[in-house]
Steps between C-alpha positions, in 0.01 A plus 500: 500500500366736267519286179425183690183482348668457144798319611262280752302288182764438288722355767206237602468490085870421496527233729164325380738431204770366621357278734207237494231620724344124594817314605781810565565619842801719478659790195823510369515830417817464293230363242348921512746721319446894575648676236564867524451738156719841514181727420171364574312545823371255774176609352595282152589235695355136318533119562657359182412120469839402315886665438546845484806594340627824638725578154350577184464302129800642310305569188768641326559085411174482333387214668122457638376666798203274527492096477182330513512120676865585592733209618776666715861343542714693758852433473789661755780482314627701222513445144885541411745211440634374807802641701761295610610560891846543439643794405668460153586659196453422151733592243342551161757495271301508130114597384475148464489387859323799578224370256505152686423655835238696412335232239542239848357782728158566285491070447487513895226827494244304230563176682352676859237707277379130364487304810277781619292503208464140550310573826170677297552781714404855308622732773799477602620715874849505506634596853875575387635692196475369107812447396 
């Protein structure tokens, strides 16, 4: 009650987006993410008209931190070769073969990265691991 007059107007301001005001007579509130930050107070509390990403640019990569215009793919698989279901073992008997598995593996990496190049997209979200 005592921050309701903070909390109050960005509610209403939240669910103004979501819906359409002329034609919409209900919410679904599953469209109104609350997201929690370890650290800040209800006091810095702010309606974010997009995605807020609760983990950091690794900038250690040296990739940008800023993209102007961006066109977002979001993909929820991992980048990797594929795994078969059974449980198997390979037996790698020379350098040779071992060279032919990991030439097909990075053949099968480049073909993913180019279908999703194909796309436009400049930003891509990746839900699972790379590789």
């Amino acid at each position: 009650a005592q921050y309701s007059n903070l909390i109050a107007p960005i509610a209403v301001d939240a669910v103004l987006r979501v819906i359409d005001p002329e034609t919409s007579t209900d919410v679904d509130l599953r469209d109104i993410r609350v997201v929690k930050t370890l650290g800040k107070t209800i006091d810095d509390t702010e309606l974010i008209d997009g995605i807020v990403f609760t983990q950091s640019a690794v900038k250690q990569a040296g990739g940008p931190t800023y993209i102007k215009d961006a066109k977002i793919g979001l993909i929820q698989f991992q980048l990797s070769p594929p795994k078969t279901n059974m449980d198997n073992t390979t037996f790698i008997t020379d350098y040779e073969q071992m060279d032919r598995i990991l030439e097909e593996e990075r053949k099968y990496i480049l073909s993913q990265c180019r279908i999703i190049k194909k796309t436009g997209c400049n930003v891509l979200l990746i839900q699972k691991s790379i590789l």
